[in-house]
N, C-alpha and C positions, 0 to 999 in steps of 0.2 A: 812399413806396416802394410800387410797383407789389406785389397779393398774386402768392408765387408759384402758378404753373400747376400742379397735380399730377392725380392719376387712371391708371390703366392704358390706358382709350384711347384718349387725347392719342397714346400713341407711335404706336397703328396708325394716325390718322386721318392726321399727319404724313407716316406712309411712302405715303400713298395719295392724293396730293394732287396733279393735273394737267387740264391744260387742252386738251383734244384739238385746240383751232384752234391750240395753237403749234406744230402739227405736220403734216406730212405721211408718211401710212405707205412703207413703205420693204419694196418686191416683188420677188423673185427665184422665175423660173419659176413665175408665180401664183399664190404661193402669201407673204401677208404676214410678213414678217420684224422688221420695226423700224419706230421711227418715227422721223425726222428734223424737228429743228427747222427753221426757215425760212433761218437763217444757213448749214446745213451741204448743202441744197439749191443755196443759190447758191454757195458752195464748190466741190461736185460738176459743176457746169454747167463746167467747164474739160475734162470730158472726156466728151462728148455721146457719142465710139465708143463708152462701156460705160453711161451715165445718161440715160435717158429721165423726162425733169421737166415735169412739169404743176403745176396746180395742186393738182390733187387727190392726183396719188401719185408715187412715183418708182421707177423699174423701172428694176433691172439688165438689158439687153438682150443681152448678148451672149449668143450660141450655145453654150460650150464647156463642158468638165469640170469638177467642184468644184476639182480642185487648181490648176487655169487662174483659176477665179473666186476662188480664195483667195489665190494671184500677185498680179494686179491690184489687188484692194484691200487686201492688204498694199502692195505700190507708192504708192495712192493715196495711203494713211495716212502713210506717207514722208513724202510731199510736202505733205501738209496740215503735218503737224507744224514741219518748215522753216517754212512757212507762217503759221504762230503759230496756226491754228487749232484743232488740236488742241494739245492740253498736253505730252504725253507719248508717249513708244513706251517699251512695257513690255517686249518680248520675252516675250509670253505669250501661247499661242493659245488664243482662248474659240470656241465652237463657235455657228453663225449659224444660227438650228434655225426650224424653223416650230410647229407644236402640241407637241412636245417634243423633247427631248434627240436622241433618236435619228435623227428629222428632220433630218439634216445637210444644209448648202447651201455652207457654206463657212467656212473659218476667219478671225476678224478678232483680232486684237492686241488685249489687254485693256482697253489706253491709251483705245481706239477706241470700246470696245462703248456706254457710256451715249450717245456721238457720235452713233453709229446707230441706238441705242434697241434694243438687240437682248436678248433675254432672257439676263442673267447665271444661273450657278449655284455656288454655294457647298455647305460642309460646315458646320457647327457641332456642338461637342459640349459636353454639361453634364457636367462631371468632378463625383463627388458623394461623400462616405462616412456612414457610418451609423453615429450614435455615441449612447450614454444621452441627450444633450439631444435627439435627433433628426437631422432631417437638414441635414449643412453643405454646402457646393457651395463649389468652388475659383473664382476670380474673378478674372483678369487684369490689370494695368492697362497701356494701350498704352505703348511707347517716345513720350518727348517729341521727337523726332524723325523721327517718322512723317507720311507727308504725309497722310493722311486720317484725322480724328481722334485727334492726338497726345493722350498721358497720360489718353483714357478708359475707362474699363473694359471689358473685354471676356469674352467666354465662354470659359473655360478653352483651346478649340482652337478656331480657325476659321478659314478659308481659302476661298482660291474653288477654283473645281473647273478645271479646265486641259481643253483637248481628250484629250489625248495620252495622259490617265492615268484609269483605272478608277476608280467610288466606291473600293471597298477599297484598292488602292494610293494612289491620295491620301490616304484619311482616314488610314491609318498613317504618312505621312513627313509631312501634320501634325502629328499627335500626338509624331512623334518630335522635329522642329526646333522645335516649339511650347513644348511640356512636360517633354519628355524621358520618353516614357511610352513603356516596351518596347512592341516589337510583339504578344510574346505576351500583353502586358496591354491593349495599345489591340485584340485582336482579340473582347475581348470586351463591345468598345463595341454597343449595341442600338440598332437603323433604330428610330424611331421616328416616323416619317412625314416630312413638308414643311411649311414657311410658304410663303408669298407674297404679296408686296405690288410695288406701281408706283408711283414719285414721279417727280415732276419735279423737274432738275437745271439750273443756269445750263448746263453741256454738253450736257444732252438729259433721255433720259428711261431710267429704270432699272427695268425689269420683273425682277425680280429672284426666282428660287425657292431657299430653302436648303435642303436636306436635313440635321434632326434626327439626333442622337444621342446617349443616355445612356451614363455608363461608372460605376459603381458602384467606387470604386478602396481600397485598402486604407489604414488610417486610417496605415498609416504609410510612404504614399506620398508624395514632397512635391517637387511639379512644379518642373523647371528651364527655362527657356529656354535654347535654342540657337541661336537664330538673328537677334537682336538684336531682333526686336520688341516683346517684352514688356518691360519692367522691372522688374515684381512680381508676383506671384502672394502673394494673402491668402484663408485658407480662413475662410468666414461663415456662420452659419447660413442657413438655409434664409428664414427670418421677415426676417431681415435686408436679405439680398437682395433679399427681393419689393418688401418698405417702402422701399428706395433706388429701385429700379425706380419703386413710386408716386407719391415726393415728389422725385425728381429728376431732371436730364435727364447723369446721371453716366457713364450708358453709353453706347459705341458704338448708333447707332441702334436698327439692327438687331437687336442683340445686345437690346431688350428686349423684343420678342415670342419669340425663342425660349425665353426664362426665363418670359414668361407662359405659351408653353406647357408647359413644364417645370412651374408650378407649379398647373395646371389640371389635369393628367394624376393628379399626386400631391395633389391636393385640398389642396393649400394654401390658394388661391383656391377658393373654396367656390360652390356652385351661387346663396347666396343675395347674392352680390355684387355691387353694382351693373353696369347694360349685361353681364352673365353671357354671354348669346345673344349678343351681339352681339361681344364679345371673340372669342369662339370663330371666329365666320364672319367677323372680319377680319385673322384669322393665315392665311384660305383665300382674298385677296380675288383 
């Protein structure tokens, strides 16, 4: 039997894992947005009035408004999906941005975004309380019914981030369908910075940045799900956690660099731990 794999940066190297020739970047108003695998290049060739394809890049060409450009490639996405190209149509609109967030170009369906390669954004929160053994963190486990990552564990709340809706109003109606964590208690969740990483997907590639958050919640608070994702919630020490994170692949990917950050911030993981520097500057890559 094969030894298993463990270590803390196995998970970052994982999430940072791509090959820039299976791609062509993916330009709107000159300014790069995504990157496109070679399959969804020749996909897009069906409609040369809005896709200008080389070899080297592909530019959205037409002339008109973000809400004209966010039209048409919602249409396109349609039509791929019939197509069996894409997978899915979500009814969820992610924002198509250039250097950040705020950089809007146009809205694409969530279904779509890894397709395009376009930077996702998410929330995550570490629900935690503070007891004589020290500190325990709440710990989700997905519904076995989930199409991405069924029944593995996840971060108390987490969600992706939608166009339509503000950090604050999102991270509360997660917190509520997630946990069932009042508002006036999910508002005293703490920004605690961002991850970032980029992997490659058989549908594309996923540049992905989550925005962090701690909520300190009272020991006799005890999260429900509402909205059929979760199945369990188990509250674990603090030690617990991190040694599941080290010796296995139990969690949602993702979900275990935000807990290394969670556990680097609170010196869990100690300065003197192996790749130390290097954990750090790959939750930034």
């Amino acid at each position: 039997m094969p030894k298993q794999e463990n270590g803390f940066l196995r998970h970052i190297q994982r999430l940072n894992k791509w090959k820039p020739e299976h791609f062509r970047p993916f330009f709107i108003s000159g300014q790069r947005v995504g990157y496109l695998k070679h399959f969804m290049c020749q996909a897009l060739s069906q409609w040369p009035e809005y896709f200008s394809i080389s070899e080297q890049k592909v530019e959205f060409i037409a002339n008109i408004s973000m809400d004209e450009r966010s039209q048409i490639l919602d249409d396109v996405v349609h039509r791929l999906v019939e197509q069996g190209v894409i997978a899915r149509y979500l009814g969820e609109s992610y924002p198509v941005t250039g250097n950040n967030r705020d950089q809007l170009f146009a809205v694409l369906d969530r279904g779509a975004a890894a397709y395009f390669g376009i930077r996702s954004y998410g929330q995550h929160l570490n629900g935690f309380i503070r007891s004589e053994h020290g500190l325990a963190m709440w710990i989700a486990r997905r519904a076995t019914d989930r199409i991405h990552f069924p029944n593995k564990l996840d971060n108390m709340v987490a969600g992706g981030l939608p166009q339509n809706l503000s950090l604050q109003s999102n991270l509360l109606k997660e917190c509520q369908e997630e946990a069932d964590i009042p508002a006036e208690l999910a508002r005293n969740a703490r920004a605690t910075g961002a991850i970032s990483y980029c992997c490659e997907t058989e549908a594309g590639l996923k540049p992905d940045t989550l925005y962090c958050y701690d909520l300190e919640l009272p020991r006799s608070f005890v999260p429900q799900n509402t909205d059929g994702e979760v199945a369990e919630f188990e509250l674990l020490n603090i030690e617990k956690v991190v040694q599941v994170v080290h010796d296995t692949n139990a969690f949602k990917a993702n979900c275990n660099l935000v807990i290394l950050d969670f556990a680097i911030r609170n010196g869990i993981i100690k300065a003197e731990q192996e790749n130390y520097l290097e954990l750090i500057a790959g939750l930034h890559s």
